[in-house]
C-alpha positions in Angstrom: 64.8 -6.0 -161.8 61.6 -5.4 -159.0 61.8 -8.1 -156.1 59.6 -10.2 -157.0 56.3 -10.6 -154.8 54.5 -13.3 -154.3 51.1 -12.1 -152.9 48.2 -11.5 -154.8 47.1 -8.7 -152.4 50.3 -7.0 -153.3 50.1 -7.4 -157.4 46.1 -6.0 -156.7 47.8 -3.1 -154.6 49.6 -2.6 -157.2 46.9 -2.7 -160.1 44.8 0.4 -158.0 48.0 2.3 -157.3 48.1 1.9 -161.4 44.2 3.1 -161.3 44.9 5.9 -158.8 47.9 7.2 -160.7 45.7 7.6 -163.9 42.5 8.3 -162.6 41.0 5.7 -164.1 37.6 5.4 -162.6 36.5 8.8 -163.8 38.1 9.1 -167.0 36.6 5.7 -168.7 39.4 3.6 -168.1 37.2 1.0 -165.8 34.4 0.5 -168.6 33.8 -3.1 -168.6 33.1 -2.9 -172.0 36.2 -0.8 -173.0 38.1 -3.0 -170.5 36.8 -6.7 -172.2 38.2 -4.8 -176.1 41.7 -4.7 -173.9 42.0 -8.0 -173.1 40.8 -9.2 -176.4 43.6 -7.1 -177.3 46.1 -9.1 -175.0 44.9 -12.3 -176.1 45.2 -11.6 -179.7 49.0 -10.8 -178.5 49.3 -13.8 -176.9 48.0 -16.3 -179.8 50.4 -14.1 -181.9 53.4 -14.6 -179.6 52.5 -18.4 -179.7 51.6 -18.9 -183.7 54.7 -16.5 -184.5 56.9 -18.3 -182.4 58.1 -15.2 -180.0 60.7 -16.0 -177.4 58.9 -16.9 -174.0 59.9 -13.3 -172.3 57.7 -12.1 -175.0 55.2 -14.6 -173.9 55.3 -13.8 -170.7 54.8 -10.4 -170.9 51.7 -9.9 -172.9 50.8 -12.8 -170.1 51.6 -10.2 -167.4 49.8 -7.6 -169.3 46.6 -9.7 -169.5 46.6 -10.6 -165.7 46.9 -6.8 -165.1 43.9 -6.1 -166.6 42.2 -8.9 -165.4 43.1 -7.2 -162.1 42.1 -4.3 -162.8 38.4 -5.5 -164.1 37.7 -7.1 -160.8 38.7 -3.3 -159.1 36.5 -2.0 -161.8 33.6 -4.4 -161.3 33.9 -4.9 -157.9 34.7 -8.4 -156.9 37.0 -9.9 -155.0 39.2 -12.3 -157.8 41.0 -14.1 -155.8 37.8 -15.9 -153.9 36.2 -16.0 -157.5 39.5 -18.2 -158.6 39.2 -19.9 -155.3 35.5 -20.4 -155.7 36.6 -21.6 -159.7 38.9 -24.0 -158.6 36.8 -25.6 -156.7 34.2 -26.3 -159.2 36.8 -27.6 -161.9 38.3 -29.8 -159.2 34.7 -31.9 -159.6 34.8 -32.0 -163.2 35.8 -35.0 -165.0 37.7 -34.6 -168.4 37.7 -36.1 -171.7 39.5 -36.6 -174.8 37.8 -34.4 -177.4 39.7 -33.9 -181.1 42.3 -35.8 -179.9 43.1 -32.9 -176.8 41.9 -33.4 -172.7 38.8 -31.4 -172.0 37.9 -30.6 -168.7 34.0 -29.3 -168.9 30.6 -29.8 -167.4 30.2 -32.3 -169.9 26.1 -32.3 -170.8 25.0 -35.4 -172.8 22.2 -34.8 -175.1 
């Protein structure tokens, strides 16, 4: 097993050595478009590891492979994640939640 890191500079290191090592950037692997099918693709893996009740290495893995790309979109497109999760936080931190269907919700609620 890899030592385990716990830096999110090092797991974006090593999301753009992954980019590097296949070229990526100039052989359509950072389309945003192709990019958002991919982790549609993960997410559909993910609901299935849920509703199918897969063991939770499973679950963490397709988890793992879904924060990869999520990596990898913000060295595609250009933005730093971690201050957009920071920045994120921030906001939800000033939400108030709500019981909706019976389930906490934590929105900008808007009354109409």
């Amino acid at each position: 097993m890899n030592d385990v890191k716990d830096s999110f500079a090092a797991m974006r290191d090593a999301v753009q050595r992954f980019h590097d090592k296949h070229d990526l950037k100039n052989l359509g692997g950072e389309d945003l478009v192709y990019r958002v099918a991919l982790m549609a693709e993960e997410l559909g893996e993910i609901s299935a590891c849920v509703t199918k009740g897969r063991d939770r290495e499973a679950l963490a893995e397709e988890c793992a492979d879904l924060l990869i790309l999520l990596l990898g979109t913000a060295i595609s497109a250009d933005f730093a994640l971690d201050r957009a999760f920071w920045d994120k936080m921030d906001a939800l931190m000033k939400r108030s939640s709500r019981m909706v269907a019976g389930r906490i919700r934590v929105s900008e609620f808007r009354d109409s």
